[in-house]
KOLDOGU-51686 format. One record per atom (N, C-alpha, C): residue in one letter; atom name; x, y, z. Coordinates in Angstrom, 2 decimals. Each point is the difference from the previous one (the first is absolute). Layout:
// KOLDOGU-51686
SITE   type   atom         X         Y         Z
SITE      A     CA         X         Y         Z
...
***
This chain:
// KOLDOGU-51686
SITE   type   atom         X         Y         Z
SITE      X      N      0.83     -1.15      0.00
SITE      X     CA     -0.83      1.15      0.00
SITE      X      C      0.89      1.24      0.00
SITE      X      N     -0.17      0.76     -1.25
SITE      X     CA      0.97      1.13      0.43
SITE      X      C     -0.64      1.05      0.22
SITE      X      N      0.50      1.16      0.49
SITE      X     CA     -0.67      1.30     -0.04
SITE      X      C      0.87      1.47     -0.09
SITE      X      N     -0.80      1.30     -0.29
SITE      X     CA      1.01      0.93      0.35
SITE      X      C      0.59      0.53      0.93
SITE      X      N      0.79      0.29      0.38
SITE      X     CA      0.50      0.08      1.23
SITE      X      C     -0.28      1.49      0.35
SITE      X      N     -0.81      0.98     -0.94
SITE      X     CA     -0.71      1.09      0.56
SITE      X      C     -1.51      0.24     -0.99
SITE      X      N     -0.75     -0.69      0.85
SITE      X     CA     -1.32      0.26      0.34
SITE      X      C     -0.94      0.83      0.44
SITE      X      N     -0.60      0.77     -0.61
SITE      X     CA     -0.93      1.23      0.45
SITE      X      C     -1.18     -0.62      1.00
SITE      X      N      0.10      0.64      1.24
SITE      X     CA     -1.81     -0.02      0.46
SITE      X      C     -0.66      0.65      0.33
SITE      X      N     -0.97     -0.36      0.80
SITE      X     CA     -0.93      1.56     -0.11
SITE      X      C      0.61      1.20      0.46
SITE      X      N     -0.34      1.29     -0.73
SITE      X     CA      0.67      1.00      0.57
SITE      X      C      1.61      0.41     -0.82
SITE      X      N      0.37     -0.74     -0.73
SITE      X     CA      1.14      0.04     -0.51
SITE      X      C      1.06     -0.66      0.39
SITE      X      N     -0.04      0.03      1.11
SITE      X     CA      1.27     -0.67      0.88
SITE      X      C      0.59     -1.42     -0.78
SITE      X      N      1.18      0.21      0.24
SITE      X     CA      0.78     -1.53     -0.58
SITE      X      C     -0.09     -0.81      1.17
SITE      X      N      0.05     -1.26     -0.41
SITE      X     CA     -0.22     -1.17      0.95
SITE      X      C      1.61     -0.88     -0.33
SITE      X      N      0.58     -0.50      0.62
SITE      X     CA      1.20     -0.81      0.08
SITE      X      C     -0.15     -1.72     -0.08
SITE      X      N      0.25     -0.56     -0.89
SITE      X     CA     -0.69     -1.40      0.13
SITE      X      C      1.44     -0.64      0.30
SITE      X      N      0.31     -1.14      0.76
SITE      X     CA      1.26     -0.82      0.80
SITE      X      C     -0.36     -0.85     -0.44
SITE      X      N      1.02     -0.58     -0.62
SITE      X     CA      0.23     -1.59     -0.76
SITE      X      C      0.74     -0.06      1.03
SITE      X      N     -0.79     -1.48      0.27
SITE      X     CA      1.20     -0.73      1.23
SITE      X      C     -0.17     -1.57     -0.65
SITE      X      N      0.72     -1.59      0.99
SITE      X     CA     -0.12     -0.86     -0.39
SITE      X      C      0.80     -0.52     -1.22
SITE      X      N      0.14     -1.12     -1.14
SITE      X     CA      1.02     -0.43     -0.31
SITE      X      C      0.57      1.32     -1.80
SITE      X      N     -1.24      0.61     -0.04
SITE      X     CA      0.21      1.13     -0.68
SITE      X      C      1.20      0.87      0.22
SITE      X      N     -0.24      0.24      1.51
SITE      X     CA      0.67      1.19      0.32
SITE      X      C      1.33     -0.31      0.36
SITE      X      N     -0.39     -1.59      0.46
SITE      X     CA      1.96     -0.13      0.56
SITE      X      C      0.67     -0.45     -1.44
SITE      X      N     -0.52     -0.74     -0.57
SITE      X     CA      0.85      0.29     -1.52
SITE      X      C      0.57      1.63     -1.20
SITE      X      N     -0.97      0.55      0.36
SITE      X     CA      0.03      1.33     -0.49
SITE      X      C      1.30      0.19      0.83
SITE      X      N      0.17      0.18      1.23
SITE      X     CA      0.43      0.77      1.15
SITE      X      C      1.63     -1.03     -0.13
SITE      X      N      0.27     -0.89     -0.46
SITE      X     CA      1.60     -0.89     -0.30
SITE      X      C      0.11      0.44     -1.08
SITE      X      N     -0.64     -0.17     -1.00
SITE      X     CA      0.41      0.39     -1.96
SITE      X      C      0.96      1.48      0.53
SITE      X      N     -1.08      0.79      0.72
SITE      X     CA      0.81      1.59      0.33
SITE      X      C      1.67      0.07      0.94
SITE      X      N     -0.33     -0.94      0.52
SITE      X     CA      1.06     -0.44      1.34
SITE      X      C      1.47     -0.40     -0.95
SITE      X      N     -0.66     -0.94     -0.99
SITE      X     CA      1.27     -0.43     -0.77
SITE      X      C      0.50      0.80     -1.11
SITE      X      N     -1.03      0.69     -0.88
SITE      X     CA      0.22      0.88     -0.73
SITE      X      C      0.80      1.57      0.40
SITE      X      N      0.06      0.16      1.15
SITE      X     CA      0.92      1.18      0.55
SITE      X      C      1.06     -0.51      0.73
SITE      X      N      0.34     -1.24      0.02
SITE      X     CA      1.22     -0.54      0.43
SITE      X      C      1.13      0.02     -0.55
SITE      X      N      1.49      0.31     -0.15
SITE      X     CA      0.86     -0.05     -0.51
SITE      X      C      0.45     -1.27     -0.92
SITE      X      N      0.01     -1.17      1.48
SITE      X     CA      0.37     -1.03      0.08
SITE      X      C     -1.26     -0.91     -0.92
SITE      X      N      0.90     -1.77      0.08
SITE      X     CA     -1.25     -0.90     -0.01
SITE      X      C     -0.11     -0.07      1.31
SITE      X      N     -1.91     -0.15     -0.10
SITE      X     CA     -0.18     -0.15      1.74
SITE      X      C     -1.73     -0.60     -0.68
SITE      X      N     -0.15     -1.04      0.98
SITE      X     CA     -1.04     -0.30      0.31
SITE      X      C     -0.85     -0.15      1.56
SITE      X      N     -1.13      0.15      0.20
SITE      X     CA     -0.50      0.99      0.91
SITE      X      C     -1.44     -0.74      0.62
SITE      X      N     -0.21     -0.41      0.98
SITE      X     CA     -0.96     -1.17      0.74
SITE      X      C     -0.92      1.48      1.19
SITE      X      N     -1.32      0.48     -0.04
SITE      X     CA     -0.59      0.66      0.81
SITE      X      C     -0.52     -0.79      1.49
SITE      X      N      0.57      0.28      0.86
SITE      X     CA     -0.98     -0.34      1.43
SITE      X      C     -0.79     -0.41     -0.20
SITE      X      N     -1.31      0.52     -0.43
SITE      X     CA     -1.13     -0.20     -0.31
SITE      X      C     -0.28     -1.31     -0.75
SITE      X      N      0.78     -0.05     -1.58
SITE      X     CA     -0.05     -1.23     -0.13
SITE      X      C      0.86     -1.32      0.40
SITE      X      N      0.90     -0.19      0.76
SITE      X     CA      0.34     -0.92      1.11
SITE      X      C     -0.68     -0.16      0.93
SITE      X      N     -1.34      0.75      0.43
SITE      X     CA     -0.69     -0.58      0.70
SITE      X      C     -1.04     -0.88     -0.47
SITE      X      N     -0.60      0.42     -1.51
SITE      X     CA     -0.87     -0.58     -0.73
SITE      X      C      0.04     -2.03     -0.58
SITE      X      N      1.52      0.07      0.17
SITE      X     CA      1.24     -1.28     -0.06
SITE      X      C     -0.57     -1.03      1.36
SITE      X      N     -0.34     -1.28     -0.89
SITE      X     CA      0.02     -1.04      1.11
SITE      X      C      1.14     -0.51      0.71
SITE      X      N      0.70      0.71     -0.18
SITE      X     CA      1.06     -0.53      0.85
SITE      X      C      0.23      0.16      1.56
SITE      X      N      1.06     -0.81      0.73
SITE      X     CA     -0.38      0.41      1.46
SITE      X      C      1.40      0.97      0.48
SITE      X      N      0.63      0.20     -0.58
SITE      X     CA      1.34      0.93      0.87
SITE      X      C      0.21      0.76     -1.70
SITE      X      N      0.86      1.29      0.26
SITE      X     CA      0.13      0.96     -0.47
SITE      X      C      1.22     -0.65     -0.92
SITE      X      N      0.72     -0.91     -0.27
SITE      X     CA      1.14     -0.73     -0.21
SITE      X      C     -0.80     -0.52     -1.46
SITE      X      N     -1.18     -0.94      0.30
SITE      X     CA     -0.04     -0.86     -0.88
SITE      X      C     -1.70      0.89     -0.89
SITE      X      N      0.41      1.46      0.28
SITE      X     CA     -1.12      0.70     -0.97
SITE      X      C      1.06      1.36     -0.77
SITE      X      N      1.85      0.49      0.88
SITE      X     CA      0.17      0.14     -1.28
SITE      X      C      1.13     -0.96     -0.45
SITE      X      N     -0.40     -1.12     -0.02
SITE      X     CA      1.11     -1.27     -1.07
SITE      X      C     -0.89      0.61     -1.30
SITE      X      N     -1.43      0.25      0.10
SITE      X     CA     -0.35      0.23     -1.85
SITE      X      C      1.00      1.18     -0.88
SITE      X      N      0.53      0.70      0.62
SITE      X     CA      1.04      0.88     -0.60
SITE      X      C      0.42     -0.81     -0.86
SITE      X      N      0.88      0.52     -1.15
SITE      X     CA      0.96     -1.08     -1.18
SITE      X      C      1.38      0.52      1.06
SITE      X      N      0.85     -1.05      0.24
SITE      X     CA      1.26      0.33      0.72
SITE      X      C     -0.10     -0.27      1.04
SITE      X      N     -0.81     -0.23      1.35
SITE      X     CA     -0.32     -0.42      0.91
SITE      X      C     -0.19     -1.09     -0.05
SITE      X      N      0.91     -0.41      1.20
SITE      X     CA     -0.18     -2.03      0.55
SITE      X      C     -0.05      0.36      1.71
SITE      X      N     -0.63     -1.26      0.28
SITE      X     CA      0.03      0.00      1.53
SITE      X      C      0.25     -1.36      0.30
SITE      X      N      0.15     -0.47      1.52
SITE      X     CA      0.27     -1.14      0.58
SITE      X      C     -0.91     -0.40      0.70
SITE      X      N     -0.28     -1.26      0.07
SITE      X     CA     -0.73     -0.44      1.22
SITE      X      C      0.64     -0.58      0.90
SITE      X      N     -1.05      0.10      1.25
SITE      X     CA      0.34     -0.62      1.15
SITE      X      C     -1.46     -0.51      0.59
SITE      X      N     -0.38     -0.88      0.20
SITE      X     CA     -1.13     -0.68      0.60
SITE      X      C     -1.27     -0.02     -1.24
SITE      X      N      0.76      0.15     -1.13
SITE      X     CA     -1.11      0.17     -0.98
SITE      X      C     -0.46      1.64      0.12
SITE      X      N      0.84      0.32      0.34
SITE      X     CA     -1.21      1.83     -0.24
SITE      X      C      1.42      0.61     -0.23
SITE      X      N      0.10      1.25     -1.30
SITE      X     CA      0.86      1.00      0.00
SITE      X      C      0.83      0.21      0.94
SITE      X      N      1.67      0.51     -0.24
SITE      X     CA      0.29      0.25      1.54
SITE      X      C      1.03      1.04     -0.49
SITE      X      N      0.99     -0.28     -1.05
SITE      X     CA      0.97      1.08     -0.45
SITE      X      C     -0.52      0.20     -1.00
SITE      X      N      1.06      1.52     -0.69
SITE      X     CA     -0.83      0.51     -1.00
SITE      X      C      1.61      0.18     -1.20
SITE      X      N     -0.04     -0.56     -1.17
SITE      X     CA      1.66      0.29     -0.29
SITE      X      C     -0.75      0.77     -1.79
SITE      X      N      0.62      1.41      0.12
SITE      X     CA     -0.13      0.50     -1.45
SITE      X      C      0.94      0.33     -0.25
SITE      X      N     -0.13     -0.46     -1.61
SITE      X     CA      1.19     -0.06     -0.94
SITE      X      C      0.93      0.81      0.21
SITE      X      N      1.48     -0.40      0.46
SITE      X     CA      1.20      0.87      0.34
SITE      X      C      0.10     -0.08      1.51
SITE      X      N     -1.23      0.09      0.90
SITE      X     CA      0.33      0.00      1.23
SITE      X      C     -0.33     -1.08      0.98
SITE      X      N      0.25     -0.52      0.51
SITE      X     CA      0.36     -1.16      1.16
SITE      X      C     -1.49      0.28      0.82
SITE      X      N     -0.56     -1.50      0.64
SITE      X     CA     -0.56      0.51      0.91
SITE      X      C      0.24      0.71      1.32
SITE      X      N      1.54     -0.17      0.31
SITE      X     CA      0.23      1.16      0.94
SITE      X      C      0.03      1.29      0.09
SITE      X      N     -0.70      0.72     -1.60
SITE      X     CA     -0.23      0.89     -0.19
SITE      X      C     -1.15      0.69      0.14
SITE      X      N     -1.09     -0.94      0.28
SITE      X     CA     -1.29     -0.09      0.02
SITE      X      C     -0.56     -0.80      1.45
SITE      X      N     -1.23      1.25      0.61
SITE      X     CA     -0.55     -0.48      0.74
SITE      X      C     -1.55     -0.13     -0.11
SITE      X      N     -0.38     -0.88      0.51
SITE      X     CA     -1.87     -0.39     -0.43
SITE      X      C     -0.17     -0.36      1.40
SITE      X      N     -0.96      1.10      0.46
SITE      X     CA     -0.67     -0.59      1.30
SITE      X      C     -0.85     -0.87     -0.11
***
């Protein structure tokens, strides 16, 4: 559903319409990466919570370059490309 993002209503006044949801967090990385210098790819809070996963380890392994380890069957280190997991901490 799209719309304009300035809308007349009664009286004249503009109205502000907020795209939120998987719209907005994609919109909101394309921009993130597109003003980046570097290559960089880019995981929102928001959607790591949306992720069935159970620890913060094994929701961002979906990164490309990211590996992790287990220990008891659940995520435990976090090792991206170039750096060690002693470089990295995952509560």
């Amino acid at each position: 559903m799209a719309a304009d993002s300035t809308n007349y209503g009664a009286g004249g006044r503009s109205r502000e319409i907020v795209v939120t949801g998987l719209r907005q967090s994609l919109s909101d990385l394309g921009s993130y990466k597109a003003e980046t210098a570097g290559v960089v790819d880019a995981i929102t809070a928001e959607d790591i919570g949306k992720f069935p996963d159970t620890n913060l380890a094994e929701s961002i392994q979906r990164i490309p370059g990211v590996t992790i380890d287990r220990m008891n069957n659940e995520g435990s280190q976090v090792t991206v490309r170039g750096f060690g997991p002693e470089f990295n901490l995952v509560p």
